[in-house]
C-alpha positions in Angstrom: 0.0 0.0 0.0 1.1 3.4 -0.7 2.7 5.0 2.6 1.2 8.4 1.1 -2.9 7.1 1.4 -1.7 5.9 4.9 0.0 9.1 6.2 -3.2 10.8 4.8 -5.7 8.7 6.6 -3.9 8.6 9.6 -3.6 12.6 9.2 -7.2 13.4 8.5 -8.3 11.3 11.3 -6.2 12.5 13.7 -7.2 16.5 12.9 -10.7 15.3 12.9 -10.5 14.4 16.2 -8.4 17.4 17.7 -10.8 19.7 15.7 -13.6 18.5 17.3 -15.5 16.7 14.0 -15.4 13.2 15.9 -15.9 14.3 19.5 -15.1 13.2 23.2 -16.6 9.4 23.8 -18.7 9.2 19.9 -18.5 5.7 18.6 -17.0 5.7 15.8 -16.1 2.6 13.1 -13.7 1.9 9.8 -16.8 2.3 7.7 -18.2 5.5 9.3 -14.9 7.1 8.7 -14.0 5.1 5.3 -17.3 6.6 4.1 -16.9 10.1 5.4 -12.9 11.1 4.7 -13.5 8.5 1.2 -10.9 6.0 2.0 -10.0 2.8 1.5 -11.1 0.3 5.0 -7.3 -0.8 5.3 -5.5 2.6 5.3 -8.2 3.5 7.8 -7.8 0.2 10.2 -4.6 0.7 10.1 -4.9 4.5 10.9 -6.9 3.8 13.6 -4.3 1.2 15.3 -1.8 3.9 15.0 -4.0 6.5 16.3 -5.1 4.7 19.4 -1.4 4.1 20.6 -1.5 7.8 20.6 -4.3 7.8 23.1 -6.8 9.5 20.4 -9.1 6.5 19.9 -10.7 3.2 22.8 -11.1 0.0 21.0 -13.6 -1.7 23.7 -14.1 -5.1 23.4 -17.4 -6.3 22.3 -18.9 -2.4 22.7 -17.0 -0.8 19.5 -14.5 1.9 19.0 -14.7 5.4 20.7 -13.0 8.3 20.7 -11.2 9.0 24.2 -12.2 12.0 26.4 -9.4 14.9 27.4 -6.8 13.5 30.3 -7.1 16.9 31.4 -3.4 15.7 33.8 -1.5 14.8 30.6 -3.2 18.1 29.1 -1.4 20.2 32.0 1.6 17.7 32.1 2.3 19.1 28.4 1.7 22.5 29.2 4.4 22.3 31.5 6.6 20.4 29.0 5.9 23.3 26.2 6.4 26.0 28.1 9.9 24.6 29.3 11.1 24.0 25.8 9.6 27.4 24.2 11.0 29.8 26.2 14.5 28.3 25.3 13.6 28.2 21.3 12.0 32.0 21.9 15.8 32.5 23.0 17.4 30.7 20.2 15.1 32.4 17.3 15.5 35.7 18.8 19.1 36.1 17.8 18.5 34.6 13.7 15.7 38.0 13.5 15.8 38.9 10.2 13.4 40.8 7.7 12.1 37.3 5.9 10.9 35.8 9.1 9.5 39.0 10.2 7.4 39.3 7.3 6.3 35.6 7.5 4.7 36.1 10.7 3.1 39.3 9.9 1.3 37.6 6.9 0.6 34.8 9.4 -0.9 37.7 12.0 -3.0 38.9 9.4 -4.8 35.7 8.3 -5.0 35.4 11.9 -6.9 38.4 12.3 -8.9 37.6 9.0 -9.6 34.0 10.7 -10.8 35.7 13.8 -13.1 37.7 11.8 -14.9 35.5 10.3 -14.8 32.4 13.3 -12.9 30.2 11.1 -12.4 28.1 14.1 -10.2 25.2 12.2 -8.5 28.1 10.1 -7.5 30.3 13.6 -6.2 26.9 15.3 -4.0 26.0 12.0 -2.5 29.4 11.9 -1.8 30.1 15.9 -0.1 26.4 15.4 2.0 27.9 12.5 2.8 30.8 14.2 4.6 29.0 16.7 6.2 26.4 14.6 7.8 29.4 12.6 9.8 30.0 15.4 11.3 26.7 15.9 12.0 26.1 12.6 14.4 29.9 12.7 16.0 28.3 15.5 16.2 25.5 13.7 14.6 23.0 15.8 11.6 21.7 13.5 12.2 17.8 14.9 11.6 19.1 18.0 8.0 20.6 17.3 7.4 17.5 15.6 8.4 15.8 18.4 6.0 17.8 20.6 3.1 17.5 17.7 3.4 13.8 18.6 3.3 14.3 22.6 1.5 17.4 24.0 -2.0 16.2 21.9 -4.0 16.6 24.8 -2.8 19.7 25.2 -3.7 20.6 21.6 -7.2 19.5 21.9 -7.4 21.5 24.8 -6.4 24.4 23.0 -8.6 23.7 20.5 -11.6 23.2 22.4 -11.1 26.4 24.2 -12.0 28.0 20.8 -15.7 27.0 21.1 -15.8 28.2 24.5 -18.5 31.6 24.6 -16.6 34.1 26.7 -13.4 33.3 26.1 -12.4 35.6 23.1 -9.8 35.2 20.8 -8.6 38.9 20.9 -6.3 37.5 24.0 -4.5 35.3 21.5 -4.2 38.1 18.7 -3.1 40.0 21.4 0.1 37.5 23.0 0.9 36.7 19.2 1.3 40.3 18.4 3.4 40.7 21.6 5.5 38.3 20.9 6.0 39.0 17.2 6.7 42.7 18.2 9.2 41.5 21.0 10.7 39.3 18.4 11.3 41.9 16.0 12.8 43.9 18.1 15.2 41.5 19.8 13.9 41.7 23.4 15.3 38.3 24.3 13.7 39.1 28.4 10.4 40.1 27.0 10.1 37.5 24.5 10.7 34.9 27.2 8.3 37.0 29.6 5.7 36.7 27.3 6.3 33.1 25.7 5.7 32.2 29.8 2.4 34.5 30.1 1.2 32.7 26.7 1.7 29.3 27.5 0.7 30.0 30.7 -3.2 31.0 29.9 -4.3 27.3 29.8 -4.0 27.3 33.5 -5.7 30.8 33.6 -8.9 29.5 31.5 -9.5 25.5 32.1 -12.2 26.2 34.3 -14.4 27.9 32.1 -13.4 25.2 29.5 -13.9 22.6 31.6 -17.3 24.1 33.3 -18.8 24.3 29.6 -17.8 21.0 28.3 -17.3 18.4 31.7 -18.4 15.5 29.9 -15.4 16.0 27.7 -12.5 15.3 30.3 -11.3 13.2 32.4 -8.9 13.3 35.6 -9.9 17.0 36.0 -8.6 16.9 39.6 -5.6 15.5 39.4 
């Protein structure tokens, strides 16, 4: 089989499920996805294998296949994780500033903006995740955001989710990114780390309210 129609199911399945199209405990099955994302059944099955070592799908024997609620500990766990190794690459970036990168996240601000707008929910989440992957790859550490793409997902869907959450705008996030890009441009290696800690940071600040509107969503809340 082509590894390029199994990257892609395993791909579209997985954003379905941090974008919130497949959502917290729905029983889902090969042909219900097959169907939908117009697949073949084996690239799926076997997306689906790869996808629950990830901790993204439940195979439950003799009830079906689900997909897993938030562990709202591992969520906060990678929070903690991100923060530590961002504030370093914020550092690292900083000192490779130049007028290319600077304009690639200014167009990236923008759409942002443009996103914001118009609640393009899946667009804004792409582009914040962008945003920050710009700056490992100027430091030059893109195998490490892929490293973290593979273990701070609960994290993600958290961030995700909070997008849906009434009361909690998205001008706060324009607002750190603009911060940060402005801090970046002008080389302010103590702000940029200041604010890289106050960004990653705000999932603390906000899970209640995420939490409080979608409980049946997460588990180990408490812990």
């Amino acid at each position: 089989m082509d590894t390029n129609i199994r990257d892609d199911a395993y791909n579209q399945i997985k954003y379905n499920i941090i974008h919130f199209h497949y959502l917290p405990q729905q029983k889902v099955s090969e042909k219900m996805i097959s169907t939908s994302l117009k697949l073949g059944r084996t690239p799926v099955r076997e997306a689906i294998i790869r996808i629950e070592r990830e901790g993204l799908i439940e195979v439950i024997p003799q009830s079906g296949t689900y997909i897993t609620t938030i562990d709202m500990h591992l969520a906060k766990e990678s929070r903690f994780v991100r923060e530590s190794i961002e504030e370093n690459v914020m550092q690292q970036a900083v000192v490779r500033v130049n007028d290319k990168n600077i304009q690639l996240l200014n167009r990236n601000m923008k759409k942002q903006e443009l996103a914001a707008q118009s609640k393009a929910t899946d667009d804004f989440f792409d582009l914040d995740q962008d945003f920050h992957h710009t700056f490992y790859k100027i430091a030059g550490h893109d195998s490490v955001w892929q490293w973290l793409q593979l273990n701070t997902i609960q994290l993600d869907r958290f961030r995700r989710l909070r997008l849906k959450v009434p009361g909690l705008d998205w001008q706060t996030l324009l607002r750190h990114h603009q911060n940060i890009l402005n801090a970046f441009t002008n080389k302010d290696i103590d702000e940029l780390k200041y604010l890289t800690h106050i960004h990653t940071h705000l999932m603390l600040d906000e899970q209640q309210k995420v939490v409080e509107r979608y409980p049946n969503y997460f588990t180990n809340i408490d812990i």
